[in-house]
DRENDO-1510 file (C-alpha; in Angstrom, 1 decimal, always signed):
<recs>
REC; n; res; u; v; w
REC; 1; UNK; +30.0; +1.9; -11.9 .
REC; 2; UNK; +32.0; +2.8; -8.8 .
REC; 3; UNK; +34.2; +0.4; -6.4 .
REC; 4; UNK; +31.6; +0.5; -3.9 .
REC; 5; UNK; +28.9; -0.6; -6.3 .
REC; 6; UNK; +30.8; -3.0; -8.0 .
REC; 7; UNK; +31.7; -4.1; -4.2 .
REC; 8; UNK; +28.2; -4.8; -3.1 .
REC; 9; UNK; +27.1; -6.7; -6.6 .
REC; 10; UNK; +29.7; -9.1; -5.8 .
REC; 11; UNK; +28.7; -9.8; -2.3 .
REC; 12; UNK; +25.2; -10.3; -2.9 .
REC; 13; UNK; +23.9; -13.9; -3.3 .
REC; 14; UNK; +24.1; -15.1; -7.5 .
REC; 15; UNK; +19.8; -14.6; -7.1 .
REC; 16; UNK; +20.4; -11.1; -7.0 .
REC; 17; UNK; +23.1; -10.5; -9.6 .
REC; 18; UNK; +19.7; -11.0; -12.5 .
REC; 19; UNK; +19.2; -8.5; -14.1 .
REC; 20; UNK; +16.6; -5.7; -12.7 .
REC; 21; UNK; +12.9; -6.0; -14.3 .
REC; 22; UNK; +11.9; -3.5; -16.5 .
REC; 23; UNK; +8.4; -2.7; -18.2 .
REC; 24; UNK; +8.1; -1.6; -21.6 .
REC; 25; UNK; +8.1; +1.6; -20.5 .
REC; 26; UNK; +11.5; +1.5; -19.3 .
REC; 27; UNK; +10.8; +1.5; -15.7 .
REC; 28; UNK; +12.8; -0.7; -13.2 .
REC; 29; UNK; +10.0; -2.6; -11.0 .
REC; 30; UNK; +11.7; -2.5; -7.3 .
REC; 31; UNK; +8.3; -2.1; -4.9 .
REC; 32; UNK; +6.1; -5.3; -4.5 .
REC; 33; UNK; +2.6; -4.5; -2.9 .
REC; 34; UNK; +1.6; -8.2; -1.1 .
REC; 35; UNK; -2.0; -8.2; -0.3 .
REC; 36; UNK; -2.0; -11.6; +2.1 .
REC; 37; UNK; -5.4; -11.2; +3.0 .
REC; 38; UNK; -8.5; -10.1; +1.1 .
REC; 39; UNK; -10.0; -10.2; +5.2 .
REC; 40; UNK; -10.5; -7.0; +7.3 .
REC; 41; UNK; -12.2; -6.7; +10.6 .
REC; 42; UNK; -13.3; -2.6; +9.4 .
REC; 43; UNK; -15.7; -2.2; +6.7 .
REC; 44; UNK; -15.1; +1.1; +5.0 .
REC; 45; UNK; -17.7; +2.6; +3.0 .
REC; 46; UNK; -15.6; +3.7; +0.1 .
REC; 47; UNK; -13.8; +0.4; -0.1 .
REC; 48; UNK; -15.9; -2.7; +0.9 .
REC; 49; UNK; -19.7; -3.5; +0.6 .
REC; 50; UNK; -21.3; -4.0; +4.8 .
REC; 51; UNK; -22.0; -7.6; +3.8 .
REC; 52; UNK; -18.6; -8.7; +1.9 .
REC; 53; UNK; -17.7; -12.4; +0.8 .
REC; 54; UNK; -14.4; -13.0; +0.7 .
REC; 55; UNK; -12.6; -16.0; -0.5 .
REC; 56; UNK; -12.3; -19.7; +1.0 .
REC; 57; UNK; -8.9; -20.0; +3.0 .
REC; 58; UNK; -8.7; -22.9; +0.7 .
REC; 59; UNK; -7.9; -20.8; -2.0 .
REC; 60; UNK; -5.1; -19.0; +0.1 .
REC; 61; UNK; -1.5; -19.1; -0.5 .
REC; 62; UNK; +0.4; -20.3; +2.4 .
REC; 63; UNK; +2.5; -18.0; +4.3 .
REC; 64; UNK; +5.6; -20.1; +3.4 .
REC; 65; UNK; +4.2; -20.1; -0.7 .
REC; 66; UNK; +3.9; -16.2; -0.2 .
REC; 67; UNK; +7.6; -16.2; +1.4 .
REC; 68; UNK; +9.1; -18.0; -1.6 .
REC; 69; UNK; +6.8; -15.7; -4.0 .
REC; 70; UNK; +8.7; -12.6; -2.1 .
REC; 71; UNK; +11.9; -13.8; -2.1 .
REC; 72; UNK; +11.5; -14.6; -6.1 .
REC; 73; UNK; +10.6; -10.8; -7.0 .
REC; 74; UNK; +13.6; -9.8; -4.2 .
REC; 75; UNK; +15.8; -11.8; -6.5 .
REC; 76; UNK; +14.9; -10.2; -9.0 .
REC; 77; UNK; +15.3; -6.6; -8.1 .
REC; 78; UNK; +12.6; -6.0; -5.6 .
REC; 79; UNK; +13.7; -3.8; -2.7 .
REC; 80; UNK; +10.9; -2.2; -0.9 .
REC; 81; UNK; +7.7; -4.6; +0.1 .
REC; 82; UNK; +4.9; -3.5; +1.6 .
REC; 83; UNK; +2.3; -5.9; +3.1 .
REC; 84; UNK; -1.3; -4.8; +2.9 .
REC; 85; UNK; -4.7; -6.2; +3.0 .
REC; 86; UNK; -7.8; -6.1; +3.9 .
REC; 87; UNK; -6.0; -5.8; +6.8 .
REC; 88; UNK; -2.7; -7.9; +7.0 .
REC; 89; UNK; -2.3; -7.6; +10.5 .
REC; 90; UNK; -5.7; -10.0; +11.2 .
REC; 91; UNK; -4.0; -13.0; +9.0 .
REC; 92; UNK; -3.5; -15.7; +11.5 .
REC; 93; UNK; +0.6; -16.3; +12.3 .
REC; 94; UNK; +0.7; -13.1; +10.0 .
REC; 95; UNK; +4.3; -12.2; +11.9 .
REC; 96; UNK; +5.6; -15.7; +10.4 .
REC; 97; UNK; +6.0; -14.3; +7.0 .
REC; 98; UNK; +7.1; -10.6; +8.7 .
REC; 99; UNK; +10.3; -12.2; +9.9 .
REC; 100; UNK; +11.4; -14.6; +7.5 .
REC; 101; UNK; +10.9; -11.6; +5.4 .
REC; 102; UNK; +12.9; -9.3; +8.1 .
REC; 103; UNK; +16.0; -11.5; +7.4 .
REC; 104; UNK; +15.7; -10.5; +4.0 .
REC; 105; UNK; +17.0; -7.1; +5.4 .
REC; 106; UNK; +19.3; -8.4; +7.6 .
REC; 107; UNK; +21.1; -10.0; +4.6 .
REC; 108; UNK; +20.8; -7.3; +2.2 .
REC; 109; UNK; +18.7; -8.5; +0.3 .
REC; 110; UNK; +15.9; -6.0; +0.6 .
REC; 111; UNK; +16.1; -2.1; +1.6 .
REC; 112; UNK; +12.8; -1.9; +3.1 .
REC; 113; UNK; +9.6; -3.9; +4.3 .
REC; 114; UNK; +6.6; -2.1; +5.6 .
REC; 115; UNK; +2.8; -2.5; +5.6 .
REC; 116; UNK; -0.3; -0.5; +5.6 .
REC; 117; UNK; -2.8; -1.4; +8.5 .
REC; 118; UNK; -5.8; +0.5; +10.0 .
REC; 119; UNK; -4.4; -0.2; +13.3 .
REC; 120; UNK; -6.9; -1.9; +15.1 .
REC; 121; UNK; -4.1; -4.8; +15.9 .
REC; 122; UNK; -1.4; -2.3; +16.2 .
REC; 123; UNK; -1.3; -2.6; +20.0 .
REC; 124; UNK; -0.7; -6.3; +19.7 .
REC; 125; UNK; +2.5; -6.5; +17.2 .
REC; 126; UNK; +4.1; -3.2; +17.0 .
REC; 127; UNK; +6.9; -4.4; +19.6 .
REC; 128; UNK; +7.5; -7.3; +17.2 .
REC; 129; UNK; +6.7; -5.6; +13.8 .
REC; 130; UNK; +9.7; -3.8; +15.0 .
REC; 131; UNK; +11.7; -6.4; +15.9 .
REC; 132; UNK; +11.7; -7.8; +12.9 .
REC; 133; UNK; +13.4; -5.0; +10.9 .
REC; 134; UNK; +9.9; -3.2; +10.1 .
REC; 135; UNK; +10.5; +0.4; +10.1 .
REC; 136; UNK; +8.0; +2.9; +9.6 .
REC; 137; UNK; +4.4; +1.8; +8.1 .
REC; 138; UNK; +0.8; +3.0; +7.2 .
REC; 139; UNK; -1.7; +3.5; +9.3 .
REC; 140; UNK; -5.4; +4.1; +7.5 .
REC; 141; UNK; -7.4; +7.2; +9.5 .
REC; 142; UNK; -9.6; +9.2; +8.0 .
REC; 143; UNK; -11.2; +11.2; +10.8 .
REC; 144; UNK; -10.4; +11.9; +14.3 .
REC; 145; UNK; -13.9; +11.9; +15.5 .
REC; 146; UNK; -15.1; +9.0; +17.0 .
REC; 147; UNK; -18.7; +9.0; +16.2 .
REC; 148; UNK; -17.7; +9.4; +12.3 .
REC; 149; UNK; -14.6; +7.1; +12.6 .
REC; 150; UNK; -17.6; +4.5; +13.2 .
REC; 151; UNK; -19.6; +5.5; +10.6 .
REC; 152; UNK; -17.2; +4.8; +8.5 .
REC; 153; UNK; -15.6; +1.9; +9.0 .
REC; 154; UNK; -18.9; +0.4; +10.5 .
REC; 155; UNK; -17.4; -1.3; +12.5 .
REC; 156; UNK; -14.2; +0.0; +13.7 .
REC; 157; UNK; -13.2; +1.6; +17.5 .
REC; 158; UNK; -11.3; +4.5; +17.3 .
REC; 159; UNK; -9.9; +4.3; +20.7 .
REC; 160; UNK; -8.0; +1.1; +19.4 .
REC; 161; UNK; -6.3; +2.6; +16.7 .
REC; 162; UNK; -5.2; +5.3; +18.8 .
REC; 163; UNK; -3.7; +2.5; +21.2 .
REC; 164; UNK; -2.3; +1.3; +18.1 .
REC; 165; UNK; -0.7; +4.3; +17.6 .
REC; 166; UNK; +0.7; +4.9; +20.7 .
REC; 167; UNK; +2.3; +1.4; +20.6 .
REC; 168; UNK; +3.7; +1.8; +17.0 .
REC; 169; UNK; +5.4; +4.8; +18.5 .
REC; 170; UNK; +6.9; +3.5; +21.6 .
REC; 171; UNK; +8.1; +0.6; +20.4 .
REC; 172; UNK; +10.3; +3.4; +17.5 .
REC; 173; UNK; +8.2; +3.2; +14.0 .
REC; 174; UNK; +8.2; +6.0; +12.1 .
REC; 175; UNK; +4.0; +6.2; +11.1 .
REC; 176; UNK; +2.4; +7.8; +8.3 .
REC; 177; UNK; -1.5; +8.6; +8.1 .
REC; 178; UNK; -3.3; +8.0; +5.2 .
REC; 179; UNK; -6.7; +9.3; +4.7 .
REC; 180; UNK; -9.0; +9.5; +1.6 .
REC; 181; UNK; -10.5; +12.8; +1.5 .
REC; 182; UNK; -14.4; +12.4; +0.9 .
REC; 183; UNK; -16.3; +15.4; +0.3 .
REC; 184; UNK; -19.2; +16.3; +2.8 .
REC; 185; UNK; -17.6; +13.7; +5.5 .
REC; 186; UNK; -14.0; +14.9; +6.5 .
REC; 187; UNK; -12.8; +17.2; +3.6 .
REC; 188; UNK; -13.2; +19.5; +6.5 .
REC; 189; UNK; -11.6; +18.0; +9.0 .
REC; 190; UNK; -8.2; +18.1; +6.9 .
REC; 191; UNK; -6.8; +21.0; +8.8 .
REC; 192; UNK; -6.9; +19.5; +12.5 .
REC; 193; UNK; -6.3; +16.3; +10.7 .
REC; 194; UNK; -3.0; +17.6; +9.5 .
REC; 195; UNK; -2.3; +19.5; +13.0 .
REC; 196; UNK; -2.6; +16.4; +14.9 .
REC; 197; UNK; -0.3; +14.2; +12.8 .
REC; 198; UNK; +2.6; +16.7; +12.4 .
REC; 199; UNK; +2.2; +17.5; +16.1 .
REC; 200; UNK; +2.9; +13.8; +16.4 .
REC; 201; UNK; +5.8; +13.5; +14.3 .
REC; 202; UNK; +3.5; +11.6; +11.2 .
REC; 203; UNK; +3.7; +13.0; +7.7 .
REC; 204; UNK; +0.0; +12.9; +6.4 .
REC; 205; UNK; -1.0; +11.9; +2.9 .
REC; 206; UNK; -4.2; +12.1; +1.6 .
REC; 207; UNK; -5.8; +9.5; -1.2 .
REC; 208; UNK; -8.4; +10.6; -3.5 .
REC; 209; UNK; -11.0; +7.9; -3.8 .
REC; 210; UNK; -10.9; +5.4; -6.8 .
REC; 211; UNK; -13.5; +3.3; -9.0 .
REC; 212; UNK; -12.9; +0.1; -7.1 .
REC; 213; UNK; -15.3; -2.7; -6.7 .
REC; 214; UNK; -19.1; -2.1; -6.0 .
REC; 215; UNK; -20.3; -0.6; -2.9 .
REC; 216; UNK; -23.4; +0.6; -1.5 .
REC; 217; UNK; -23.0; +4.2; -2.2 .
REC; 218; UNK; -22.2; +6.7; -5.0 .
REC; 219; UNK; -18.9; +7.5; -5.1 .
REC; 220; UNK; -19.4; +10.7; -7.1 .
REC; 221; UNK; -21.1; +12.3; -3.9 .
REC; 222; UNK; -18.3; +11.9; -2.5 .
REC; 223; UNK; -15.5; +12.6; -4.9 .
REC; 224; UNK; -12.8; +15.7; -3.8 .
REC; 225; UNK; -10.4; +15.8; -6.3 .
REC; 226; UNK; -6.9; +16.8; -4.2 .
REC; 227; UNK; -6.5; +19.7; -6.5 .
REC; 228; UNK; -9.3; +21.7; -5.1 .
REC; 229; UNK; -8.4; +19.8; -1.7 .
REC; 230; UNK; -4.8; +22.1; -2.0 .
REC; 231; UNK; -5.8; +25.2; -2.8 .
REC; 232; UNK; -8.5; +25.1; +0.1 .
REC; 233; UNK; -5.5; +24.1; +2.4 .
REC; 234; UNK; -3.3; +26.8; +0.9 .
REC; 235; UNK; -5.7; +29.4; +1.9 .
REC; 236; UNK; -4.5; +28.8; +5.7 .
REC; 237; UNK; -1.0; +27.1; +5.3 .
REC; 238; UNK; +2.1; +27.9; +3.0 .
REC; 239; UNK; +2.9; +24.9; +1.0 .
REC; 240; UNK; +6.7; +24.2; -0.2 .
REC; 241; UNK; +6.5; +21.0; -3.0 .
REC; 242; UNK; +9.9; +19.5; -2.2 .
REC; 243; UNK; +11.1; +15.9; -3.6 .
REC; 244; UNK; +10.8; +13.8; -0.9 .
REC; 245; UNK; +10.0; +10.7; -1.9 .
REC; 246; UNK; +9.1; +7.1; +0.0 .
REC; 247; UNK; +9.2; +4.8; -3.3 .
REC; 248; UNK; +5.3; +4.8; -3.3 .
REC; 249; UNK; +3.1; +7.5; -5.8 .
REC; 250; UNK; +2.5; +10.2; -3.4 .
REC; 251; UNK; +4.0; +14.2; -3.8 .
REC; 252; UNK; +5.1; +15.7; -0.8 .
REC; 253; UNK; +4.8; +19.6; +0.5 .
REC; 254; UNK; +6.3; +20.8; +3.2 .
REC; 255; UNK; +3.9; +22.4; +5.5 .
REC; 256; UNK; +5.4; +26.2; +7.0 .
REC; 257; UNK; +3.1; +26.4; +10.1 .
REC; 258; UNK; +3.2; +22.8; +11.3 .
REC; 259; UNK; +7.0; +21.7; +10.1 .
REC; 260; UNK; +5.4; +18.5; +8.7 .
REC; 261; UNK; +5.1; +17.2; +5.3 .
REC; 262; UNK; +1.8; +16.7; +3.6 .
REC; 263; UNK; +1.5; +13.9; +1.3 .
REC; 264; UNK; -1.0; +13.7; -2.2 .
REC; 265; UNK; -1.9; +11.1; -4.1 .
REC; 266; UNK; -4.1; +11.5; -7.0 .
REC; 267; UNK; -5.0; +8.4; -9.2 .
REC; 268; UNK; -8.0; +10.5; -10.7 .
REC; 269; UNK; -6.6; +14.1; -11.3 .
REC; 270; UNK; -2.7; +13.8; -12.1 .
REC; 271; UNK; -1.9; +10.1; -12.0 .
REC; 272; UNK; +1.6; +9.3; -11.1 .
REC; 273; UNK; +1.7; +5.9; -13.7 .
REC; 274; UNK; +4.6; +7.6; -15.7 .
REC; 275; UNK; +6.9; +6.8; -12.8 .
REC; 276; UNK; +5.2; +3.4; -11.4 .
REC; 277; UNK; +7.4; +0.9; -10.3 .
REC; 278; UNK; +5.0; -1.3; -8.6 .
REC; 279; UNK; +3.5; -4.4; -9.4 .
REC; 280; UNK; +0.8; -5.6; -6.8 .
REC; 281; UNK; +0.4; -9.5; -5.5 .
REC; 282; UNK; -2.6; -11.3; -3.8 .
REC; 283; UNK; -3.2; -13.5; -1.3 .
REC; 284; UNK; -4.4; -16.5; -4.1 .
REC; 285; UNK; -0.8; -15.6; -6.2 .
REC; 286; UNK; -2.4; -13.3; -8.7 .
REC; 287; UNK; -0.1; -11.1; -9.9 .
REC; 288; UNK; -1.3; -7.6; -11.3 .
REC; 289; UNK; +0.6; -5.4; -13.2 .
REC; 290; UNK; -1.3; -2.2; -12.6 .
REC; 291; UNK; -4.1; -1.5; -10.0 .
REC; 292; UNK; -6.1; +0.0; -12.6 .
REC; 293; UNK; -6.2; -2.7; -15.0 .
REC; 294; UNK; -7.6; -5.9; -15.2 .
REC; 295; UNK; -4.7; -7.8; -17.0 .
REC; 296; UNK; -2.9; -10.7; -14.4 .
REC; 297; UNK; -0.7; -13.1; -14.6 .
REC; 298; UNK; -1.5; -16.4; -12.5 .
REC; 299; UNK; +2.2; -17.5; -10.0 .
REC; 300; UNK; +0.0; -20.1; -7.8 .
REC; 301; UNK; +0.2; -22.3; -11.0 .
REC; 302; UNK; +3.9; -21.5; -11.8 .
REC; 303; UNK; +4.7; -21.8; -8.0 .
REC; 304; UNK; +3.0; -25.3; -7.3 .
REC; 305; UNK; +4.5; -26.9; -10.9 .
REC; 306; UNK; +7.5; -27.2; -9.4 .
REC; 307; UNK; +10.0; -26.6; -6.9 .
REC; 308; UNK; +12.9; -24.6; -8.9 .
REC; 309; UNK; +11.7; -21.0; -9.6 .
REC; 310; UNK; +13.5; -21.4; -12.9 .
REC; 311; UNK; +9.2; -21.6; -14.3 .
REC; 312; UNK; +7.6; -19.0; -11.8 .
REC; 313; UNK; +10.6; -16.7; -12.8 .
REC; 314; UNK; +9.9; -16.7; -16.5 .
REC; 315; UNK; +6.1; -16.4; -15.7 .
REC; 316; UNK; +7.1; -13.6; -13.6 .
REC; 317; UNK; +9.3; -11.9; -16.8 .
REC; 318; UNK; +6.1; -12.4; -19.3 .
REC; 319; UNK; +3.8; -10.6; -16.8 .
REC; 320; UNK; +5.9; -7.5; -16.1 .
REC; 321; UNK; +6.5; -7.6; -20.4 .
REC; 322; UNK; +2.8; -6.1; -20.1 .
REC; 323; UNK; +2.8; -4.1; -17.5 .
REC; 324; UNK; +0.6; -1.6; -19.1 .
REC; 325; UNK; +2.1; +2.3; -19.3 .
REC; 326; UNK; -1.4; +3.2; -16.7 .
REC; 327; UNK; -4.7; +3.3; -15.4 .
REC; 328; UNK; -8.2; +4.2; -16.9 .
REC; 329; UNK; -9.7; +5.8; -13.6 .
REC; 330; UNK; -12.9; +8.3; -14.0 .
REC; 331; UNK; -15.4; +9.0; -11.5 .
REC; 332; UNK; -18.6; +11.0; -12.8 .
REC; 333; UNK; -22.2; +11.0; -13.0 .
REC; 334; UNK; -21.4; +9.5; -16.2 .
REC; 335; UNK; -18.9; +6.7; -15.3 .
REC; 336; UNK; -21.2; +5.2; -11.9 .
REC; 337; UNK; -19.6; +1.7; -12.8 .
REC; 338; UNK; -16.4; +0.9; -10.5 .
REC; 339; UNK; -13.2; +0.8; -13.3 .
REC; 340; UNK; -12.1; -2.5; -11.7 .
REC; 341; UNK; -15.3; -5.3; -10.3 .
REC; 342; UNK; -12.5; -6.4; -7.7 .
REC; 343; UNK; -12.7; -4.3; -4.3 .
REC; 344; UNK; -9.4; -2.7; -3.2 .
REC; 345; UNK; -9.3; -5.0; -0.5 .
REC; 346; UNK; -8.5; -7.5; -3.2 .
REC; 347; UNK; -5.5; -6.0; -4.7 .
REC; 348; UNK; -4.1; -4.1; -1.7 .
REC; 349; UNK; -4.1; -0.9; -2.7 .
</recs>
């Protein structure tokens, strides 16, 4: 270990000189996914059922228990956290827990937080989101058309998100579109997609859709595996892979004609779980090892027995001991069932 590195150890807080988590698989567990709500003002067909019930606020961590939660994993070798949803950013007092967490930066403590929105309350926080030491984030878009962008979401505007966007920008983060590619609704819509993030400065990474919870619709009419999504693309840009990386599952190209990078990630056709390090935790303290996976380990219990985090840390050790090594996901006519009963909105993505 060099000067430098032996340097920082010794500066850091004694919470931080544990030693990192690791899997049985051998991999270091250093991204926490917090869903703090299961709540989301759109209500995408590929993620939620129209008529959704979430759970009682009564069941709810705090924002101060979800704090201590997050500073337990940071001690223990988290350092990139991304707050998702639903959609985080309608969480009442949401930017409580963004800058207690912010200082976590400020200290050291953590190299990153960010968080995945669909930007409809962009307009509102972005100043402060950046303010408190927030980066670059996520913003969900999965068509520029407004009449589709409805459709949808059922119930989203897209002229908000676009103020959103605008707002993210000016006040200096750094954005990234995600959009799930759905065959027969946007697959072709990919190309101006792409244009118009790169001609914005965004890097755009697409999601193939996964077996999440029960919705109204088919998935398999919908399914584009990213494979054939590429070599469509390739047929009118010139893609360089390259190995960028953000911490999270996506593969990066770089994209000749735009300058931009191009982001895949494909849970049903190559799945990245050989090189997970990411451990997901909801809004009621259930951690989950894997997205794909059913298998959880319950913090509210260990969090509200007492108020050392001697308990919740061991609970915290036995869950990532079975971190399984991936997922199971299939979508065919033969597999209809969602892989998980929980919707996405659940875990966070």
């Amino acid at each position: 270990m060099n000067t430098a590195a032996i340097d920082r150890i010794g500066a850091l807080p004694l919470q931080q000189k544990t030693a990192p988590m690791i899997d049985p698989f051998g991999r270091a567990i250093t991204y926490l996914r917090v869903s703090v709500t299961d709540r989301c003002d759109f209500r995408c067909t590929y993620c939620m059922a129209e008529h959704m019930t979430f759970l009682p606020k009564k069941d709810l961590l705090t924002l101060e228990e979800l704090q201590r939660l997050c500073s337990a994993f940071i001690g223990k070798g988290v350092r990139k956290l991304r707050l998702t949803g639903g959609e985080p950013l309608v969480r009442r007092n949401i930017m409580f827990l963004v800058r207690e967490l912010g200082r976590e930066i400020e200290a050291g403590r953590l190299d990153e937080l960010t968080l995945t929105t669909n930007g409809s309350q962009l307009a509102k926080h972005a100043a402060e989101l950046a303010d408190c030491g927030v980066k670059r984030i996520n913003v969900s878009l999965d068509t520029l058309d407004p009449a589709k962008f409805h459709q949808i979401t059922r119930w989203g505007d897209l002229g908000k998100v676009m103020e959103g966007i605008d707002a993210a920008q000016a006040a200096g983060l750094k954005i990234k579109i995600n959009a799930v590619a759905l065959k027969g609704f946007n697959d072709q819509e990919i190309p101006n997609l792409m244009r118009w993030a790169h001609g914005r400065g965004m890097d755009l990474t697409l999601i193939e859709t996964m077996p999440m919870g029960e919705i109204e619709e088919d998935r398999t009419d919908h399914y584009m595996p990213l494979s054939e999504m590429r070599q469509r693309l390739e047929e009118t840009f010139t893609f360089a892979d390259i190995p960028y990386r953000t911490g999270g599952p996506a593969r990066y190209v770089e994209v000749a004609e735009t300058g931009g990078r191009l982001g895949l990630i494909t849970p049903m056709t190559h799945n990245f779980c050989e090189s997970c390090n990411r451990v997901r935790l909801t809004c009621t303290g259930t951690l989950y090892m894997c997205l794909g996976q059913n298998d959880a380990a319950d913090l509210r219990t260990a969090l509200r027995a007492s108020d050392d985090d001697a308990y919740l840390s061991q609970v915290i050790d036995e869950a990532i001991g079975r971190k399984p090594k991936g997922h199971d996901f299939i979508i065919d006519r033969d597999h209809n069932r969602p892989a998980v009963a929980r919707h996405m909105s659940v875990t966070g993505g």
